[in-house]
Structures are given as structure tokens and as C-alpha cells.
C-alpha positions in Angstrom: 23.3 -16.5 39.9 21.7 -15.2 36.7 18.3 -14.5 38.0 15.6 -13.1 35.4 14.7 -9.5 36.8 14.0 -6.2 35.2 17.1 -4.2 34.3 18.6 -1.8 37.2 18.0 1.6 37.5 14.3 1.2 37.4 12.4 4.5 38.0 9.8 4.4 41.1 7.3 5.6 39.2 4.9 2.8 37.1 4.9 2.0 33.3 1.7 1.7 33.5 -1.2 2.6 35.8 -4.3 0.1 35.5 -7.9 1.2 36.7 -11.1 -0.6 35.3 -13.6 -0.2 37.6 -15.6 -2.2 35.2 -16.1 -3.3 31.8 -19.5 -4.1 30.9 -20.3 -5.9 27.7 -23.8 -4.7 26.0 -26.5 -7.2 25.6 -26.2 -9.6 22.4 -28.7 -11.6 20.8 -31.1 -11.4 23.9 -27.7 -12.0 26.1 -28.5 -9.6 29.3 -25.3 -6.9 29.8 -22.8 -8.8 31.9 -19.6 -7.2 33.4 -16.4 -9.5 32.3 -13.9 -7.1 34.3 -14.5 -5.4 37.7 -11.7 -3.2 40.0 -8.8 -4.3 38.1 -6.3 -2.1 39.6 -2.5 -2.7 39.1 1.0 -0.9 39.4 3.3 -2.1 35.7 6.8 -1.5 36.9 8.9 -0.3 34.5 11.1 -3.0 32.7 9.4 -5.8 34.1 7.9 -8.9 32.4 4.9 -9.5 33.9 2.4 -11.8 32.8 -1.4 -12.0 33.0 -3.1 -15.7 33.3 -6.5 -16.9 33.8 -8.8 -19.6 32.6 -10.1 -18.9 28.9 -12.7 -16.4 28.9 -11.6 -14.3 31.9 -11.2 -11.3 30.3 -7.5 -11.6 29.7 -7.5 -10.4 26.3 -10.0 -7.9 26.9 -7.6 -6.2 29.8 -5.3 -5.9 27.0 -6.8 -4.5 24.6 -8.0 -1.4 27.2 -4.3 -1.1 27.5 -3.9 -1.0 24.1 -6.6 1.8 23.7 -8.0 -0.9 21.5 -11.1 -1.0 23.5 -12.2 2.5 25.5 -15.8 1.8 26.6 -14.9 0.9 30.2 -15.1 2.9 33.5 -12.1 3.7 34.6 -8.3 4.9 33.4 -5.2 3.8 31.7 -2.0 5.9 32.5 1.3 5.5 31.4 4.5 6.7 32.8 5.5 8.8 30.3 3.4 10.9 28.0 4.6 10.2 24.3 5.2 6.1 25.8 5.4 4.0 22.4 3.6 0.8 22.3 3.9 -2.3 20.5 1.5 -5.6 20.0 1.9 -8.6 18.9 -1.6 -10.9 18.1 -2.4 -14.2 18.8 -2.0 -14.2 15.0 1.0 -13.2 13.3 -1.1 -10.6 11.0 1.6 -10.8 8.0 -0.1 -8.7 4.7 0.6 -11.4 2.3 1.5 -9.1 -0.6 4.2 -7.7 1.3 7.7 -9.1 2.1 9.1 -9.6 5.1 11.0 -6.4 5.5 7.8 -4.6 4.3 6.1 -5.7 6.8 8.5 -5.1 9.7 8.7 -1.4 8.2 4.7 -1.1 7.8 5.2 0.1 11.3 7.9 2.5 11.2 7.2 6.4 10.6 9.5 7.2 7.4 12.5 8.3 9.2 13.0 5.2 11.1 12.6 3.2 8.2 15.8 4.6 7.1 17.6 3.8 10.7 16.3 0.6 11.2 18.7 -2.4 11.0 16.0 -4.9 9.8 18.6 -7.3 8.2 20.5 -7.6 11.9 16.8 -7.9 13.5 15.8 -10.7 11.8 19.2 -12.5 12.0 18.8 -12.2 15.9 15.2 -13.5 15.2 17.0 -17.0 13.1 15.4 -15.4 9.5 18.6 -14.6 8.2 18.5 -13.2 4.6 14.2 -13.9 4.3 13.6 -9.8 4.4 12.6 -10.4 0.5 10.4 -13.3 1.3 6.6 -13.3 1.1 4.1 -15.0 4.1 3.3 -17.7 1.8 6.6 -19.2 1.5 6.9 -19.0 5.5 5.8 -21.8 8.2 3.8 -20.6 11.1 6.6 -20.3 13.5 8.6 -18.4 10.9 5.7 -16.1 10.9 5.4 -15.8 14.1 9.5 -14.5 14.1 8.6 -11.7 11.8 5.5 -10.4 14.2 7.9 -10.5 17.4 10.5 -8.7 15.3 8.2 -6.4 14.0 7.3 -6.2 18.2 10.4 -4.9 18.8 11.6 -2.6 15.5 9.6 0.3 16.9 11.5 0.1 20.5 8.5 0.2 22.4 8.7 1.2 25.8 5.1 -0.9 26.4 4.9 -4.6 24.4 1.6 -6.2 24.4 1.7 -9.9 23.9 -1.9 -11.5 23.6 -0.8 -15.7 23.3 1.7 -15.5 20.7 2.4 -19.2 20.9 -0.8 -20.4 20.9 -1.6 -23.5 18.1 2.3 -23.8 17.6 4.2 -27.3 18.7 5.6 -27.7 22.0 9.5 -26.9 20.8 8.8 -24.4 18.2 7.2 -22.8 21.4 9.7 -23.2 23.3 12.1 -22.0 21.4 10.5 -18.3 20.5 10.0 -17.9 24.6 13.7 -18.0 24.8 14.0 -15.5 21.9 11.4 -13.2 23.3 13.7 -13.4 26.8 17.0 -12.7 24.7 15.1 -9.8 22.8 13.9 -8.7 26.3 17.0 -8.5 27.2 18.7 -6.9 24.8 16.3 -4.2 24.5 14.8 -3.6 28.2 10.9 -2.8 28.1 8.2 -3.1 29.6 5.8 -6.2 28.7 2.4 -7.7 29.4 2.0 -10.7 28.6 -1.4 -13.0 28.1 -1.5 -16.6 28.7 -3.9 -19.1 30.0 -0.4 -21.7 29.9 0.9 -21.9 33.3 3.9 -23.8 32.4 4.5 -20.7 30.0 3.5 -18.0 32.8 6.4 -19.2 35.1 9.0 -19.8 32.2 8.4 -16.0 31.2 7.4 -13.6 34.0 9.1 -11.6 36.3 5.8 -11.1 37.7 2.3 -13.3 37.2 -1.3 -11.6 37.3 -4.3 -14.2 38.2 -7.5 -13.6 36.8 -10.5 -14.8 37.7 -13.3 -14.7 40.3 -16.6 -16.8 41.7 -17.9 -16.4 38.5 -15.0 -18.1 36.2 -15.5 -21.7 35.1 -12.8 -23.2 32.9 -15.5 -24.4 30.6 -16.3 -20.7 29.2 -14.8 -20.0 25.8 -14.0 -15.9 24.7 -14.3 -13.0 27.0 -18.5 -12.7 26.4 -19.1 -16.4 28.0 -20.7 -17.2 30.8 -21.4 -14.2 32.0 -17.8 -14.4 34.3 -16.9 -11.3 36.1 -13.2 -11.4 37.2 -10.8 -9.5 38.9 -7.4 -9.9 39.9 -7.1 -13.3 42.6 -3.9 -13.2 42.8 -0.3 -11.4 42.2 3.0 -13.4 42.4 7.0 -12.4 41.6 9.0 -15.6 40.0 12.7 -14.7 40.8 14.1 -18.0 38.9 16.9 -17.3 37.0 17.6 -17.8 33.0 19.3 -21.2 34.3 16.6 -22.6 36.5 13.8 -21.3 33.5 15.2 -24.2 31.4 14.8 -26.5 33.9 11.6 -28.8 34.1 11.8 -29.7 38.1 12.4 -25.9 38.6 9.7 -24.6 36.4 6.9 -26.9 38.0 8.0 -26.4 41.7 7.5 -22.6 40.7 4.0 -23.6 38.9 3.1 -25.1 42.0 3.5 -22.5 44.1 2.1 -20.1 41.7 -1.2 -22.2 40.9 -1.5 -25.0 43.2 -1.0 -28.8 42.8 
């Protein structure tokens, strides 16, 4: 059976090494200070896929950006596996510069001497935008964009790929069809990623491993990571061991959903 696990030869040691104690968020408009993340602690294997869900507003996002180094005024610690680890992120938007092409954008984040090495042609023909390096944004639809920001994802080789709902506001197949390329990608080109989502349906298609948010707090009502004054933490942690087969398949994917979630 083709099951959907990390890579072999995994080292022992994490990717990444979680630690918010807290993350407070100051007061706001005569908002009282609230804390939005408390004793977040988790273990990143290397190579895996794992995937962080929650209802909207549980400090999903927020969790990555930390990891990102986006966002340092927390208590706590980020550490990665290996000093010089290269990270990648890819937004909820596809943050094209529209005066650039394609290919400029892709090589926007390459140091010079990669930009000479990189195969950006190949890249986007395993991405389905064949021949569009000279194109500009404007002349792209949204899931075409979307393409260019998961190949520009993966140009750099990162050994850590942030994903903060890269699907989100696209149609049900164009979806789809960008999971499966960001699973061939994966892959192809072994790293390790964390993955955002408040789809469940998406969470169990993906993951090699899914993260629950939430807490007493967490209503499903809240909108953005200041609502509510939610403080979550993690609920729950789950491996998914389908494999590529059973991912495509709708009875499988929502016997795994149930066990993951709940009826």
C-alpha cells in the first residue's frame, strides 16, 4: 500500500521545537490585553506534513507567524533542527508584484547565485504553467496565481514550508487540484511543512499529522486571532496514515474526518 508518510531516514531529532508559553495581545481600542495562545508545546518531525486546525480565530495563523519569526513578542522559544534551516511561506494570498513576471517573481526570492541554478521553466511545468514565466499577474486567474506562490514555496528548497490557507476563496476543484500538487511537490522535494486550515475535509486529505487548536474559551463565531478574547492551546494531536489512494477517496477521507473531529 502507498500510504502518505514522511520520507525514510528521518533523523530523531525535531525540525522544529515549539514553546509559547503565551502570546498576549496588547489592549486595542479599550480592548483589555487578552492571551490568544497559552503552552503551545510541540515536537515538528522532520519531513512530515503536519497540519494545524482550529475554528477561525484560534490563533492558528498567529502560531505561524511565531514560527516564521514574523511575530517575536511572545514568551517562550522557537528552535529549529538545524542552525542555517531555510524557510519558506506561502500566504493566504498569492502576494504576486504585479509589475513583475512570473519568473521574476519566483526569482524575487532567490540570492543571485541561485537564480542562475534554478530551473524555473521545469518548476512551473510541474506546477501546469508551462511557458507563463514571461506573463504578468494580471493576465493570471486566481488559481494560476496561487501556482506561481507554491512554486515560488518550493524554488528556495526550504527545509521548513509555512502554509497559512493557501486555498482559501478558491472553488471546490481548483482546490482540490493544487492539494494534489502540493502532495506531488512534497514528494518530490521532502520537507518539512506546517500547514494552517480551519477545513477539516482539507486537514485529513493533507496531513501526516493534525494539530487541534482550541480551548474553553473558542467559539466558532469569533472572526481573526484578536476576537473574543479566546485563549487556546493545543486539544488534540492525531497521525492520519491513509495512503495517496485512500486520500482521493470520499468514504475514506470522512471516516478519517470522523475520527479526527467527531460526527
Amino acid at each position: 500500500m502507498n500510504v502518505h508518510t514522511p520520507p525514510a531516514d528521518i533523523a530523531a531529532a525535531p525540525a522544529v521545537r515549539i514553546a509559547v508559553a503565551a502570546k498576549t495581545w496588547p489592549p486595542v481600542a479599550g480592548r483589555p490585553a487578552h492571551t490568544v495562545l497559552r503552552a503551545v508545546n510541540l515536537d515538528i518531525a522532520p519531513r512530515s506534513f503536519v497540519v494545524v486546525s482550529g475554528p477561525s480565530g484560534c490563533g492558528k495563523s498567529t502560531l505561524l507567524n511565531i514560527v516564521a519569526g514574523l511575530d517575536r513578542d511572545y514568551n517562550g522559544s522557537i528552535a529549529f533542527g538545524a542552525a542555517d534551516a531555510r524557510l519558506s511561506f506561502i500566504f493566504q494570498s498569492p502576494r504576486l508584484l504585479p509589475w513583475k513576471t512570473v519568473q521574476e517573481n519566483i526569482e524575487i526570492v532567490l540570492p543571485d547565485g541561485d537564480r542562475r541554478r534554478a530551473n524555473i521553466p521545469e518548476l512551473l511545468s510541474r506546477v501546469g504553467l508551462s511557458g507563463a514565466q514571461s506573463a504578468f499577474p494580471e493576465r493570471l486567474s486566481l488559481g494560476m496565481q496561487r501556482r506561481v506562490a507554491i512554486a515560488r514555496g518550493f524554488v528556495v528548497e526550504p527545509d521548513i514550508l509555512l502554509m497559512d490557507e493557501p486555498f482559501v476563496s478558491l472553488d471546490d476543484p481548483t482546490a482540490d487540484a493544487l492539494r494534489t500538487l502540493v502532495l506531488e511537490l512534497w514528494h518530490r522535494h521532502p520537507t518539512t511543512v506546517l500547514f494552517v486550515t480551519h477545513d477539516r475535509r482539507e486537514a485529513v486529505r493533507l496531513a501526516t499529522r493534525i494539530i487541534r487548536l482550541g480551548g474553553p474559551d473558542a467559539t466558532a463565531g469569533d472572526t481573526g486571532d484578536n476576537a473574543g478574547g479566546r485563549r487556546s492551546s493545543v486539544v488534540a494531536d492525531h497521525n492520519v496514515t491513509l495512503s495517496l489512494d485512500e486520500r482521493c477517496s470520499a468514504e475514506h477521507l470522512l471516516a478519517e474526518q470522523v475520527r479526527v473531529f467527531g460526527a
